[in-house]
TIBA-951073 format. One record per residue: residue in three letters; y, x, z of N, C-alpha, C in turn. Coordinates in steps of 0.05 Angstrom, whole numbers, padded with zeros to 5 digits, always signed. Example, Ala and Ser with C-alpha at 12.3 -4.5 7.8 and 13.67 -1.06 7.14 Angstrom:
% residues 2
Ala-00114+00264+00156-00090+00246+00156-00066+00264+00156Ser-00045+00257+00142-00021+00273+00143+00001+00258+00157
END
This chain:
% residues 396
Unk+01212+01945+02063+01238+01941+02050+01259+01962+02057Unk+01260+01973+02084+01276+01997+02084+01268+02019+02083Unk+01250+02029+02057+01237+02056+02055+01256+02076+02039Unk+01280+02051+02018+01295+02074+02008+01323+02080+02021Unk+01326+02073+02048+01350+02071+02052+01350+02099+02057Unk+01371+02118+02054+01379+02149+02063+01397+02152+02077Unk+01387+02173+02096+01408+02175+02116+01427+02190+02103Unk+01448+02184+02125+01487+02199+02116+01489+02218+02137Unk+01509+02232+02128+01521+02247+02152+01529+02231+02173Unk+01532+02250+02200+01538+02233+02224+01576+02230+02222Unk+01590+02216+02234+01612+02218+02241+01622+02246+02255Unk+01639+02262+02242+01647+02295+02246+01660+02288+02278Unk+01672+02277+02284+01681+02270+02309+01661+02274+02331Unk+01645+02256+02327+01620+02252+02347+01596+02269+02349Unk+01601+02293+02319+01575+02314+02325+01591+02334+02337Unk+01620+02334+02341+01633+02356+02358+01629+02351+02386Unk+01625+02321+02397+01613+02321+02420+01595+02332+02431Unk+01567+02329+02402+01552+02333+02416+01541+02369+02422Unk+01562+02379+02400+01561+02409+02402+01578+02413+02424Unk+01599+02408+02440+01602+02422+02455+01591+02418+02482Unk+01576+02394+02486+01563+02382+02507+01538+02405+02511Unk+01528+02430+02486+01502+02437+02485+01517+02466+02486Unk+01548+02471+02482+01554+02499+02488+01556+02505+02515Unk+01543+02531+02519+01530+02550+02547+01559+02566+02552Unk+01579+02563+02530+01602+02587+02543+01618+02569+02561Unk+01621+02583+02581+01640+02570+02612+01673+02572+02609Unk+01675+02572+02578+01706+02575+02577+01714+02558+02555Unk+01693+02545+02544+01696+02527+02523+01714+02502+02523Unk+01723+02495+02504+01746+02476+02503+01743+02459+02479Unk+01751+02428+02494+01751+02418+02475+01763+02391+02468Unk+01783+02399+02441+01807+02400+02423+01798+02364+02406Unk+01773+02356+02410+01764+02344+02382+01773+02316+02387Unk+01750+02301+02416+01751+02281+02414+01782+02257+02413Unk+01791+02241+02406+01820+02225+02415+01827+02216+02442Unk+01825+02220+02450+01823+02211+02485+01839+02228+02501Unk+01858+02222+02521+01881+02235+02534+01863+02242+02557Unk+01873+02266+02570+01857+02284+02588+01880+02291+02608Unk+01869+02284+02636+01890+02301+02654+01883+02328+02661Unk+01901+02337+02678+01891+02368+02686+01867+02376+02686Unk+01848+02356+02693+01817+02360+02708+01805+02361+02681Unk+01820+02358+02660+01801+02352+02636+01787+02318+02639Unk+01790+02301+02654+01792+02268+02652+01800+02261+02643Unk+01793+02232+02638+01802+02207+02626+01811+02185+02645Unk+01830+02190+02665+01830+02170+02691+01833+02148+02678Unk+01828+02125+02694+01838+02094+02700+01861+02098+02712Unk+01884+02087+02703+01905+02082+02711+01912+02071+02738Unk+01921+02062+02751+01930+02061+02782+01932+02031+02774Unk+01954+02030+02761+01962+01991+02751+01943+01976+02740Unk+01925+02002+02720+01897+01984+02717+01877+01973+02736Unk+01877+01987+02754+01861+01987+02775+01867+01964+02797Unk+01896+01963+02803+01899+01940+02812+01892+01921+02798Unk+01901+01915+02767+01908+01889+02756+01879+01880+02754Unk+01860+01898+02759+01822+01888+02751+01815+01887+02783Unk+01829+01882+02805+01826+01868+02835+01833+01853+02836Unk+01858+01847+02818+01872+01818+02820+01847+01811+02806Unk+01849+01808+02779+01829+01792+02765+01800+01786+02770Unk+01791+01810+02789+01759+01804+02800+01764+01776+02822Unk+01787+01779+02842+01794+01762+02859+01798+01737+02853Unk+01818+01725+02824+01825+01702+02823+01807+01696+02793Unk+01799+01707+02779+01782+01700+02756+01762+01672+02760Unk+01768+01664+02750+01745+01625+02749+01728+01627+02717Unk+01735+01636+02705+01725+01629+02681+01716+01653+02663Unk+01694+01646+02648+01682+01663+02627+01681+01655+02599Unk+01693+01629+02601+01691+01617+02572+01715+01633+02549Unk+01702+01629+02527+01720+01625+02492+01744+01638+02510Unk+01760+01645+02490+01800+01650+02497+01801+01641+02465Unk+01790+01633+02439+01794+01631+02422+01807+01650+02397Unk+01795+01644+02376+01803+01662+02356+01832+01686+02354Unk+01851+01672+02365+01877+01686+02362+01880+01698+02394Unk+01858+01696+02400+01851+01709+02441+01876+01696+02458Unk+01873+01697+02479+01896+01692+02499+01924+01690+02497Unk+01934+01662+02490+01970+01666+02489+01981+01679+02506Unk+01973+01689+02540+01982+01702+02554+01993+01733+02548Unk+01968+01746+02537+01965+01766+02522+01992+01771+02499Unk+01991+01747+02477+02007+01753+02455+02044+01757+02473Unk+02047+01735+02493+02061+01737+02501+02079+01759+02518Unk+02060+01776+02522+02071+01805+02532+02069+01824+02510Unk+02052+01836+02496+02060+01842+02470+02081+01843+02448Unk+02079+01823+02447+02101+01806+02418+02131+01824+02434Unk+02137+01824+02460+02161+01836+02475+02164+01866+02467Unk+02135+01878+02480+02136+01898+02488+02132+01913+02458Unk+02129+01906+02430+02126+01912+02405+02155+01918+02390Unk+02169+01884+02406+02199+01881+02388+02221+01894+02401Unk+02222+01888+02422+02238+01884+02449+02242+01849+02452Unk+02246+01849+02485+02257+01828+02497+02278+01811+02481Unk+02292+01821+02472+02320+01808+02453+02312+01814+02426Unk+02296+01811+02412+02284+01814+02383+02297+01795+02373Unk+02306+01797+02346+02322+01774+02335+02286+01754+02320Unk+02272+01769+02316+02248+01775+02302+02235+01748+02320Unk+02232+01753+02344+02219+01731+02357+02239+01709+02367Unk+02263+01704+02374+02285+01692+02374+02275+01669+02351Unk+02272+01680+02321+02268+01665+02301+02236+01650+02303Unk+02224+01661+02312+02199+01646+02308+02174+01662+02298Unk+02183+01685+02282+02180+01701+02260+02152+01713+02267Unk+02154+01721+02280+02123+01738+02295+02099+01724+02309Unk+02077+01728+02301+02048+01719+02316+02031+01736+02328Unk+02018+01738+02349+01997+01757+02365+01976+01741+02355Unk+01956+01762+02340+01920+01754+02345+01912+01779+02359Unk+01899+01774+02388+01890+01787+02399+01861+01802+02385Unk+01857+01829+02382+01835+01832+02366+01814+01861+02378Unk+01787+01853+02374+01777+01886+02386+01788+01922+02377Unk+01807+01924+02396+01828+01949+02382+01839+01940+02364Unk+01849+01966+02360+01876+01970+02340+01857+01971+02316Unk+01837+01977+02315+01812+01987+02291+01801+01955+02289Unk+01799+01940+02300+01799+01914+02289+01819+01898+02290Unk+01836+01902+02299+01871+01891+02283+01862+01905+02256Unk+01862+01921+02242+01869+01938+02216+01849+01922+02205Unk+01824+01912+02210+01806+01908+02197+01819+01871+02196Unk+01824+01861+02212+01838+01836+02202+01855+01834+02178Unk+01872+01860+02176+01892+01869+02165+01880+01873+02136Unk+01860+01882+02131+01845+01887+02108+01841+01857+02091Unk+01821+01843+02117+01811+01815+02100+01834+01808+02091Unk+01857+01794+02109+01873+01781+02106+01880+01793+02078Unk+01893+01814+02073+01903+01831+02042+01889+01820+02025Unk+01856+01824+02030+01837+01822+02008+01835+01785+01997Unk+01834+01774+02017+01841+01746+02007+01854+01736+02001Unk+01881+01737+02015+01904+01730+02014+01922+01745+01982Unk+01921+01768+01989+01933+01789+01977+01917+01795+01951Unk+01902+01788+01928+01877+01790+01912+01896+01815+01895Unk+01877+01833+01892+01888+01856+01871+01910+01878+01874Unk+01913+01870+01905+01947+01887+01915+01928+01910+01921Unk+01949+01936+01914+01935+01955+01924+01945+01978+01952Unk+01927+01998+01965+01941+01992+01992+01947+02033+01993Unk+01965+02040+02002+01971+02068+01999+01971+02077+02029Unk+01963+02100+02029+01962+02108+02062+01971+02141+02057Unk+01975+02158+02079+01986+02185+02076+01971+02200+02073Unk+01981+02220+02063+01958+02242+02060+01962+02268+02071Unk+01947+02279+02100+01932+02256+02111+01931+02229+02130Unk+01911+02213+02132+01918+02193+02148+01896+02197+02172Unk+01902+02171+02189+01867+02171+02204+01834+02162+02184Unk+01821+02185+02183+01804+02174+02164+01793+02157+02164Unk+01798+02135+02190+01780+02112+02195+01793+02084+02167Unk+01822+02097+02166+01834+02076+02145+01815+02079+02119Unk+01812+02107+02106+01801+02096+02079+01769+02076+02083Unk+01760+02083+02107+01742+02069+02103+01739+02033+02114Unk+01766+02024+02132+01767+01993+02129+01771+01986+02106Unk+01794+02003+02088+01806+01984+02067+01787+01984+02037Unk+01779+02010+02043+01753+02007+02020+01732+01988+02020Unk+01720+01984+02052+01700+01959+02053+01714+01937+02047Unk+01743+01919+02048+01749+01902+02049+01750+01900+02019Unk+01742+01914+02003+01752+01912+01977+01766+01918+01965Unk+01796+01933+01977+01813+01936+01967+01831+01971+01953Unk+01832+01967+01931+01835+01993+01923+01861+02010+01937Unk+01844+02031+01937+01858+02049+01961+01882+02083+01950Unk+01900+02084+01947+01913+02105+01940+01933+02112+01963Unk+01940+02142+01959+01947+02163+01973+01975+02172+01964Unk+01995+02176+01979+02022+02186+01993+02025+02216+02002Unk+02034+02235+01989+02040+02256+02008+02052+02253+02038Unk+02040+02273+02050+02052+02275+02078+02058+02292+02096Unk+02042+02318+02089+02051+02339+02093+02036+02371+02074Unk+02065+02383+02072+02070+02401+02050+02043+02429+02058Unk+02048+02449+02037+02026+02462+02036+02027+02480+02065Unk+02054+02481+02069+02061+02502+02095+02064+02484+02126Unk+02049+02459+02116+02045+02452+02142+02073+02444+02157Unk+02088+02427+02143+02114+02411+02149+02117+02380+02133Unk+02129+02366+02148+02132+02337+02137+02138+02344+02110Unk+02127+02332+02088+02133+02331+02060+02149+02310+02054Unk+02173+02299+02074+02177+02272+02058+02198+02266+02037Unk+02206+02290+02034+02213+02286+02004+02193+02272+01976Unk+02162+02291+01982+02140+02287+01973+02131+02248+01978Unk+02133+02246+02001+02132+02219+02009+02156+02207+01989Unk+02169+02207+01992+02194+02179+01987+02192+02183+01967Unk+02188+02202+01946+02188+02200+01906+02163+02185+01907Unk+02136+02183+01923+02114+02181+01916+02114+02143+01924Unk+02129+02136+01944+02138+02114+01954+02151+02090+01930Unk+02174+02109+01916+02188+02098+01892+02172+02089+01872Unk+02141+02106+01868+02136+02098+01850+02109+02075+01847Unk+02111+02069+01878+02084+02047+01888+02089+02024+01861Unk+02072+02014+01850+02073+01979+01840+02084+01964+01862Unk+02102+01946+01852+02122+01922+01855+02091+01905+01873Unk+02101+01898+01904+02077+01889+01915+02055+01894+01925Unk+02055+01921+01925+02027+01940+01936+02039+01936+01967Unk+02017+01944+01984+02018+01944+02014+02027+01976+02023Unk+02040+01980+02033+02034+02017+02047+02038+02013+02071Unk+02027+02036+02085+02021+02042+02111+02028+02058+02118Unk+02041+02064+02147+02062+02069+02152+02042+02077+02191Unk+02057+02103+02199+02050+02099+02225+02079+02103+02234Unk+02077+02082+02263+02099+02076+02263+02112+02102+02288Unk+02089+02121+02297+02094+02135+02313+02070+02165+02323Unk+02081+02184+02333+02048+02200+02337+02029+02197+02309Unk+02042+02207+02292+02031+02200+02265+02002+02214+02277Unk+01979+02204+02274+01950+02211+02258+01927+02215+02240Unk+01932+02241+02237+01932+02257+02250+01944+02284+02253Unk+01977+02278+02233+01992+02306+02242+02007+02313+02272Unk+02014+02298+02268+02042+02296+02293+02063+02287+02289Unk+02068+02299+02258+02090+02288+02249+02105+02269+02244Unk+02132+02258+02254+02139+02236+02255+02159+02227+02235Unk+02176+02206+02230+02197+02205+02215+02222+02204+02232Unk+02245+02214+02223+02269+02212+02239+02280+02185+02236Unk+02300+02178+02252+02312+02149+02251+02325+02145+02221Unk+02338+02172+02208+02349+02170+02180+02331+02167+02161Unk+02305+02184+02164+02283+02175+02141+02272+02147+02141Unk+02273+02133+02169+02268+02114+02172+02274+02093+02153Unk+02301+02096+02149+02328+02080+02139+02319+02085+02108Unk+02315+02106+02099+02302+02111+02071+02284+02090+02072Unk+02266+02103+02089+02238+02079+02079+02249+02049+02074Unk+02258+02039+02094+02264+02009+02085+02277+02011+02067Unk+02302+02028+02046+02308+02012+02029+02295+02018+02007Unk+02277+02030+02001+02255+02038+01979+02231+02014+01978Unk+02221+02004+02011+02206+01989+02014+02217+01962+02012Unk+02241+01953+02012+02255+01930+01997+02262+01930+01967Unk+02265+01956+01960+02271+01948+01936+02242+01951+01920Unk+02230+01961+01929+02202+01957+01909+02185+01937+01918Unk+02196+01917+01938+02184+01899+01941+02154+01894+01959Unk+02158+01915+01968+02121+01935+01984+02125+01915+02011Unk+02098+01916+02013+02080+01896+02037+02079+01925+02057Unk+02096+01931+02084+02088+01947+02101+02074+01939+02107Unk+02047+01959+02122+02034+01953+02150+02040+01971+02170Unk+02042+01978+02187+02046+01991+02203+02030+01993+02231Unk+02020+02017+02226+01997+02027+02250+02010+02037+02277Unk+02017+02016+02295+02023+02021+02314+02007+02019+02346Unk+01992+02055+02337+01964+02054+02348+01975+02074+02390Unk+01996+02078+02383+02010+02098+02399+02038+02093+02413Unk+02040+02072+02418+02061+02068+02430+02074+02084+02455Unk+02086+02088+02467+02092+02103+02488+02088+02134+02491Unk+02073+02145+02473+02061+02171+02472+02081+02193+02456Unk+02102+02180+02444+02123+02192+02432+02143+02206+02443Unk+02165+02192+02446+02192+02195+02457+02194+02165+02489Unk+02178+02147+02475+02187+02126+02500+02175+02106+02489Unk+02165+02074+02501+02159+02048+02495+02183+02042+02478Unk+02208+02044+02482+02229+02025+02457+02229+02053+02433Unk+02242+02078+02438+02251+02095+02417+02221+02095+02404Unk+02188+02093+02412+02162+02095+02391+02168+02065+02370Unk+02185+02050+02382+02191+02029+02364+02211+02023+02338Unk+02218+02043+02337+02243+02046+02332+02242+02034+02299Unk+02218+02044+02283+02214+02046+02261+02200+02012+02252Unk+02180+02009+02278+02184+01983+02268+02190+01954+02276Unk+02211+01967+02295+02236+01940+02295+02258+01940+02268Unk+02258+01964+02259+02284+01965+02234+02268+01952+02208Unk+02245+01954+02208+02231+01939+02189+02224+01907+02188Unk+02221+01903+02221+02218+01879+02219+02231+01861+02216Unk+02264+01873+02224+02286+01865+02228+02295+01857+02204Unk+02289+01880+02176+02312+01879+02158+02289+01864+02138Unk+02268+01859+02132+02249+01846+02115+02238+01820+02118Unk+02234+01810+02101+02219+01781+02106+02191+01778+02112Unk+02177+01808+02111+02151+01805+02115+02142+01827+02122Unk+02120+01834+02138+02111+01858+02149+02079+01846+02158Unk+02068+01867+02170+02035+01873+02182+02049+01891+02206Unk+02033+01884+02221+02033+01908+02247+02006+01907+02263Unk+01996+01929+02265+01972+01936+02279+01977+01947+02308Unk+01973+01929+02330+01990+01946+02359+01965+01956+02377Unk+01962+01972+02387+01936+01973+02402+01949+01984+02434Unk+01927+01966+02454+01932+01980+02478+01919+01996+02486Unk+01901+01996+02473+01880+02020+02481+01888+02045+02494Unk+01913+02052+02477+01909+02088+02492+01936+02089+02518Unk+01960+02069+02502+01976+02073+02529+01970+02056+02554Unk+01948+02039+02564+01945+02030+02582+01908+02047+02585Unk+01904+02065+02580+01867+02078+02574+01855+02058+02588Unk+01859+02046+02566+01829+02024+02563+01814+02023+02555Unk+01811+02054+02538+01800+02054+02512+01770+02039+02501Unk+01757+02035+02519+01731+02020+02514+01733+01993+02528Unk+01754+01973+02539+01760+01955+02528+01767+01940+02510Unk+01774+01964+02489+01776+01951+02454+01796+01929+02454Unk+01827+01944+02464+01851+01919+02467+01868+01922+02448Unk+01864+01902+02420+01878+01912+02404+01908+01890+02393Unk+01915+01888+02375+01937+01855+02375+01942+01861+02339Unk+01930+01844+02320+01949+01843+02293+01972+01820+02299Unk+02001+01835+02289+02024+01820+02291+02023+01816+02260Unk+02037+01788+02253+02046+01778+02223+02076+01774+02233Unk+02095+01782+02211+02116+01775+02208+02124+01763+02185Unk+02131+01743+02185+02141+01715+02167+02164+01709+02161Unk+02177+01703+02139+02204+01698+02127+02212+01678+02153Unk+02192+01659+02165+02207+01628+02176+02190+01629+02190Unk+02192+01614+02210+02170+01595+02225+02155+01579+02215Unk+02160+01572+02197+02141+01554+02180+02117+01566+02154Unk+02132+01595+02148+02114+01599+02130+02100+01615+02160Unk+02111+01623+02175+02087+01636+02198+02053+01620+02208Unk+02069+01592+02204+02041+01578+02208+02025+01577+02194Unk+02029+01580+02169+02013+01575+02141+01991+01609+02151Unk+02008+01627+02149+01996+01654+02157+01978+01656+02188Unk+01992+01643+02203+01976+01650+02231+01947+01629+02222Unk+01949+01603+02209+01925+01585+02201+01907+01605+02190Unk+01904+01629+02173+01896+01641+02156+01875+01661+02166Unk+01903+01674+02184+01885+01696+02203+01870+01692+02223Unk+01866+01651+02233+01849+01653+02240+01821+01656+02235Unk+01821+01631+02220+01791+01647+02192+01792+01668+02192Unk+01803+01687+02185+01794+01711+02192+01782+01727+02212Unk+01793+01720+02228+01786+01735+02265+01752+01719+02258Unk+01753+01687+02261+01725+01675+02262+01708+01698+02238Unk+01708+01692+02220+01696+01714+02206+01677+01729+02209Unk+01695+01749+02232+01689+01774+02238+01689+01781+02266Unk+01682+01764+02282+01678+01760+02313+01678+01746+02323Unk+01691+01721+02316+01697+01686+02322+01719+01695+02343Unk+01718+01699+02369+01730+01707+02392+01733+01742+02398Unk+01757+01743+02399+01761+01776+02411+01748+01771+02445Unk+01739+01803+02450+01738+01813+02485+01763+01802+02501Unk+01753+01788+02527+01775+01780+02538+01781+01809+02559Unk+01778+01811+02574+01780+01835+02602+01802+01852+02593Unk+01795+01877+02566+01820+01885+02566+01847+01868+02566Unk+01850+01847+02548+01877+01844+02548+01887+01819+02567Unk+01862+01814+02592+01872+01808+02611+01884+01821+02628Unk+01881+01849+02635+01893+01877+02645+01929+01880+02640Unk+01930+01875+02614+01951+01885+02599+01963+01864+02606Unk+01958+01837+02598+01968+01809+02623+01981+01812+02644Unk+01962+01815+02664+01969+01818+02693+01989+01842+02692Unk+01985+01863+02687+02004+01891+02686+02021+01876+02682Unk+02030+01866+02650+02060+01872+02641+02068+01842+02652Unk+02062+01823+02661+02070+01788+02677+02081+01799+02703Unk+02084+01823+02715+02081+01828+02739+02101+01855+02732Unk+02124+01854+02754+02147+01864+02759+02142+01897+02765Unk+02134+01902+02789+02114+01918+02807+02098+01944+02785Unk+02072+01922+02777+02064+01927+02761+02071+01946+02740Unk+02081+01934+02734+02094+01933+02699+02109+01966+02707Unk+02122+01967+02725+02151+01987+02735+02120+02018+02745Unk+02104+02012+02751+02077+02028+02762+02061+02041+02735Unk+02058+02024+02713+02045+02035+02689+02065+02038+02677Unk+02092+02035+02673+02111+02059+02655+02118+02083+02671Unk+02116+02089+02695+02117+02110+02711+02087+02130+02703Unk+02061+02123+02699+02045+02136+02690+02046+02139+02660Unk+02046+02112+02650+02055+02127+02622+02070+02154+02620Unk+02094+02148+02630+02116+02172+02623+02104+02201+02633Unk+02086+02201+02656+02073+02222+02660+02058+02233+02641Unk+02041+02216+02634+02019+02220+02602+02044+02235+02592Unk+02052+02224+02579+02075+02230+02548+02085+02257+02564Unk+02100+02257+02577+02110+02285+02592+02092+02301+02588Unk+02070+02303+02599+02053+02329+02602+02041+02339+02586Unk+02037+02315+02553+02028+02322+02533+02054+02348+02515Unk+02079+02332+02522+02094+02352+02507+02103+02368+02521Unk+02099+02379+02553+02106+02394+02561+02087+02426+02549Unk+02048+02406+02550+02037+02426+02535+02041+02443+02506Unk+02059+02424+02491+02067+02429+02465+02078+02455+02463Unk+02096+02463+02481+02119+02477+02487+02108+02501+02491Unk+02087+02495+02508+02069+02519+02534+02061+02531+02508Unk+02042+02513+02493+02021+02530+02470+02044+02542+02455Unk+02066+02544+02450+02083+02559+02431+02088+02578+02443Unk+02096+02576+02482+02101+02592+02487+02079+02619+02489Unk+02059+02606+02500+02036+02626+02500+02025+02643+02479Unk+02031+02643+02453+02032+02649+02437+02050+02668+02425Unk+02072+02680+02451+02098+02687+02438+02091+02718+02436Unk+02077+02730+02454+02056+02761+02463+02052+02765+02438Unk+02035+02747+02425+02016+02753+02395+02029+02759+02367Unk+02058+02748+02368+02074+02745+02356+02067+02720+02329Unk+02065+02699+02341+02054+02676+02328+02065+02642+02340Unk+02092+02656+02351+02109+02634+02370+02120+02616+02351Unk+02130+02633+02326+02142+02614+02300+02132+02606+02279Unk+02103+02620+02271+02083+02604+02265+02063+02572+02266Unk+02061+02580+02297+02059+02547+02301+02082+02540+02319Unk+02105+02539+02316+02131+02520+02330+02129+02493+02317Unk+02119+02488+02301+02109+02457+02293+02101+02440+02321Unk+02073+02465+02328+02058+02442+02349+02080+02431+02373Unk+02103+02453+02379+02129+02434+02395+02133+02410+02382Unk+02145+02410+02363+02163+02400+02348+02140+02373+02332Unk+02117+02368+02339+02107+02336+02336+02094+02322+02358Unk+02092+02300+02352+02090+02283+02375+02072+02271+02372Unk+02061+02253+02403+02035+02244+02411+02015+02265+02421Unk+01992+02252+02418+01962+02268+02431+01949+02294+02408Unk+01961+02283+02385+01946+02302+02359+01966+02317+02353Unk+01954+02342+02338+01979+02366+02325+01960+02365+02295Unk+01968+02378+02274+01964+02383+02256+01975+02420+02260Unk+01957+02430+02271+01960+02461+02276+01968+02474+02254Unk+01958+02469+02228+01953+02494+02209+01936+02508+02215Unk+01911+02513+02231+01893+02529+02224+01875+02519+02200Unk+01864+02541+02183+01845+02528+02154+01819+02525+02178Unk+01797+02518+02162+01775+02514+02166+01760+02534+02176Unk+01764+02554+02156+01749+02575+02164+01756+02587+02199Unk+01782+02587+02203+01787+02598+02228+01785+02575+02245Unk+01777+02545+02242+01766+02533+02258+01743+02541+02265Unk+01720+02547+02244+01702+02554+02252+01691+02579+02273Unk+01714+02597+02264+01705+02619+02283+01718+02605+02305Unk+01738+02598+02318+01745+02590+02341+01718+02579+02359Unk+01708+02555+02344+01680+02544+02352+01661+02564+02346Unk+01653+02578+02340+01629+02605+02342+01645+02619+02364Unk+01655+02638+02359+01663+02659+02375+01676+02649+02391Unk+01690+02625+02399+01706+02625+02429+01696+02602+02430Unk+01683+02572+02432+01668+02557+02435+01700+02537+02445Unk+01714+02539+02411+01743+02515+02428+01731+02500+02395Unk+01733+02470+02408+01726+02457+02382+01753+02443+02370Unk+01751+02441+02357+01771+02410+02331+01758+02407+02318Unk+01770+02386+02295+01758+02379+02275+01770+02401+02254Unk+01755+02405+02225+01748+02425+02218+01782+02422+02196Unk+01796+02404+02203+01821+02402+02187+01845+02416+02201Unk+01838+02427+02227+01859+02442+02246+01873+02415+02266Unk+01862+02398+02264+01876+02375+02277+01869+02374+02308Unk+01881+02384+02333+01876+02396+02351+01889+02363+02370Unk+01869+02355+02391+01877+02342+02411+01891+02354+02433Unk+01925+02352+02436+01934+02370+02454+01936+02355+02482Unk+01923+02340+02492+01922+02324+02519+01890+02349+02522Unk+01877+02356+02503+01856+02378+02509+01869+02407+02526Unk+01896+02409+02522+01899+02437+02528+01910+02432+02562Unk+01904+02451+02571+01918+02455+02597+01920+02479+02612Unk+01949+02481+02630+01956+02511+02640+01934+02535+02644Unk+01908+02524+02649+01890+02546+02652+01879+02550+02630Unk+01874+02538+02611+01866+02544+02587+01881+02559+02562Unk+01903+02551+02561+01924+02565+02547+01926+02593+02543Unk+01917+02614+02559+01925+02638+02549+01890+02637+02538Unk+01867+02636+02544+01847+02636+02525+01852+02624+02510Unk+01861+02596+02493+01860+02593+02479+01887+02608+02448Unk+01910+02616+02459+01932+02637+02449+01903+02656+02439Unk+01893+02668+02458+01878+02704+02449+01859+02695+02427Unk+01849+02672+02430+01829+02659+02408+01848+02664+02385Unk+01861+02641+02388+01879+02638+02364+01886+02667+02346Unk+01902+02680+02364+01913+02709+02362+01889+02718+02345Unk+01863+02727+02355+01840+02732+02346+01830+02727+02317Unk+01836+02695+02308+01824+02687+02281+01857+02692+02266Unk+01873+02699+02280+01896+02708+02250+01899+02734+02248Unk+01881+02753+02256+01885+02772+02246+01875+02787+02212
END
């Protein structure tokens, strides 16, 4: 019975692993995978993580269910650290945590829920987005269209955006990152912000908002910025929160879909909904990660220990931002890419084409993906002037 099935291409992400795992040059670098890197080129465990999984090896009793909407403990540090502490949003009742595997299964909740709930709405994402979106929302069924997002010269298009916004159908869903856009960098300012909501109220649009990056911006409250003003000023929203990358958990798969609700009452009708859904499609989320995130953020100490490393992450990523412009300044190619300063989070949207991706990966053995989309937690002080002379190299 499976004689006609044909194979596909592999995931472009994961054959860049395995090419540079098999490159012999001792200077090779690599730009591809999503994952934050310290100096050593690591992926540490966090310090607060590390305690909060001694506490929990220590006092842990149980292995059973946490149930469909996972651990209220969980939602309850979240739902804070999403809105703020004084959210008028949770004050009201308004907001629900389903704990879910990642932020990539929050979105995929996010999908059913649309596709059942939502029959025939259609869902817009940027162009470009993370490519993992066209392919949840396409499996869930739901027809999928595209947003400008950035212009031919490799700058926020949102002019391009906000005409293309105006002219969504009355009731379509769009998607929105709410920070460390991926995979440009590019972000929205607090004034474009203010655009979006009143375009997204008056046409009546279902946000979702991919809030896959928290802290990796400007800060835990200012990465919020965009969607507390939404949640605040609308009767309805989606939010996709993941802990994954600001607590590197990343293969604990700690993710949270938030619903926001006109009332507390229509919230229950909605939170009833999404549980069928979670059952669905896992019955029960992974407990471990977002017991972590628990203990961390319930805990004073704690909590004051993982925003101190956070802020290190975030620092060093955009301190490299700066470096790669600067290193670049010899070649005379400092204001060419002054973008990569000037966006935020772990990803850049470089502007290199394809082709000079490729020579980078032949001739200097530095990988990305083949769209110029460069992981800059990849770069570091020793690397930097090889990778400038590379660069330098393919623009000539």
């Amino acid at each position: 019975m499976f004689e006609h099935i044909e194979r596909v291409p592999g995931d472009a992400i994961l054959g860049l692993i395995e090419a540079f795992k098999k490159d012999t040059n001792p200077q090779k670098v690599d730009l591809g995978v999503g994952v934050y890197r310290d100096t050593q080129g690591n992926t540490p465990v966090m310090r607060a993580v590390k305690e909060a999984e001694a506490r929990l090896l220590k006092n842990e009793t149980t292995k059973t269910y946490i149930g469909s909407h996972g651990a209220p403990s969980y939602g309850e540090v979240v739902l804070p650290m999403v809105f703020g502490a004084e959210s008028p949003v949770l004050k009201a009742n308004r907001a629900s945590a389903t704990q879910s595997p990642g932020g990539t299964g929050a979105l995929r909740l996010a999908a059913d829920f649309i596709s059942t709930q939502l029959p025939g709405k259609g869902i817009w994402v940027s162009d470009p987005t993370w490519p993992n979106h066209h392919g949840i929302f396409t499996a869930a069924g739901i027809e999928l269209h595209k947003y400008p997002y950035v212009d031919p010269d490799n700058r926020l298009d949102f002019d391009g955006m906000r005409a293309a916004l105006k002219s969504i159908p009355e009731g379509d869903v769009v998607v929105l990152h709410a920070c460390c856009h991926n995979p440009t960098g590019f972000d929205l300012s607090h004034a474009q912000w203010q655009e979006v909501l009143e375009i997204v109220r008056e046409r009546k649009l279902l946000p979702l908002i991919d809030f896959a990056y928290q802290g990796f911006g400007e800060g835990l409250d200012e990465d919020a910025y965009g969607v507390r003003l939404l949640a605040e000023n609308l009767d309805e929203a989606i939010i996709t929160s993941s802990c994954s990358k600001n607590f590197g958990i990343y293969c604990e798969r700690t993710g949270c879909l938030i619903m926001v609700a006109k009332d507390s009452e229509q919230m229950d009708n909605i939170r009833s909904q999404v549980a069928i859904v979670a059952r669905e499609n896992y019955s029960n989320p992974p407990a471990h990660g977002g017991a972590i995130v628990s203990e961390i953020l319930h805990d004073p100490e704690l909590t004051a220990l993982w925003r101190e490393e956070l802020t290190e992450m975030r620092d060093r990523i955009n301190t490299l931002r700066r470096d790669f412009v600067e290193a670049l300044k010899p070649y005379g190619l400092d204001e060419k890419y002054a973008c990569v300063a000037e966006q935020r989070g772990m990803f850049s949207y470089t502007g290199l084409t394809p082709e000079q991706v490729d020579r980078l990966r032949d001739e200097f053995g530095i990988y990305m993906v083949r769209s110029g989309r460069a992981n800059v937690a990849g770069f570091s002080h020793e690397n930097l002037p090889y990778l400038a002379k590379a660069i330098a190299a393919v623009n000539d």
